[in-house]
N, C-alpha and C positions, 0 to 999 in steps of 0.2 A: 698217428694216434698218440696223445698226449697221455702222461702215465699219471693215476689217479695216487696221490700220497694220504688220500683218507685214512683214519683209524689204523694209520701204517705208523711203526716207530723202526726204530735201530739203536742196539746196546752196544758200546765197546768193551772190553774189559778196561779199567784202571788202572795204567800201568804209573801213575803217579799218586796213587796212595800212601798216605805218609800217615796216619791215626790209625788204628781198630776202627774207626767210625765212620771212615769215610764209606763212600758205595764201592762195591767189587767190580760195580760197572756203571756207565755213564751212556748217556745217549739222548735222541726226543723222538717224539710223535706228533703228530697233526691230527685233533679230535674231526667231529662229523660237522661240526661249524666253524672250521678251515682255522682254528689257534692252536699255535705252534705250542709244547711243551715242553721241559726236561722231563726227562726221567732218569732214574737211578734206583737203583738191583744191588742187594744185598741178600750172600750168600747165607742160608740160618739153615738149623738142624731140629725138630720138634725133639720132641721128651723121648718119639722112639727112636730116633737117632736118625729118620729119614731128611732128607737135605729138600729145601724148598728156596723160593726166591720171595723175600721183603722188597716191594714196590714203594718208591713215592715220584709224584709229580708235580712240578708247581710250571703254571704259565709261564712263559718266559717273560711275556709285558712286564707282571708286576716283577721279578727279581729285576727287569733292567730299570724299572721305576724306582724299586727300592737301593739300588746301586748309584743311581742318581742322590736320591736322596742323602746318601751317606758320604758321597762325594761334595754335593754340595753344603753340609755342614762341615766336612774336615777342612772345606778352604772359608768359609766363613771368616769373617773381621771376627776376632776376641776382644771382645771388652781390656778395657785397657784397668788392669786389676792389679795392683800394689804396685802401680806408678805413681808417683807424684806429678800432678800436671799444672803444678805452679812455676812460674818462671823465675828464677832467682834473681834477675835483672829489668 
């Protein structure tokens, strides 16, 4: 019998946290229409001092689209900008 990962995730703790900002925890999930997600858990405290967990999730498609994208402009041709491109001979 094949194991169903629906609407199933898993958190690590972050053990390479280096900011205040980062998440307390790292993981993903698989929603009800089989796309894979991150998620990330952050440890918070309300006003009466009870401790809860801050959620967010983003698709993984778009971060590795948007990882592309930022890769494919840092190797980008730069315009050739306070060169002179006259030949002196």
């Amino acid at each position: 019998m094949e194991y169903d990962n629906t609407n199933r995730g898993v958190l690590f703790k972050n053990n390479e946290k280096s900011k205040e900002t980062d998440p307390d925890y790292k993981g993903s999930y698989m929603n009800a229409d089989g796309a894979d997600h991150w998620l990330n858990a952050w440890i918070a405290k309300d006003k009466n001092g009870n401790t809860y967990m801050r959620l967010s999730t983003k698709l993984k498609q778009e971060v590795h689209a948007k990882g592309m994208q930022q890769a494919r402009q840092a190797l980008a041709p730069k315009p050739d900008e306070g060169f002179d491109t006259d030949i002196p001979f």
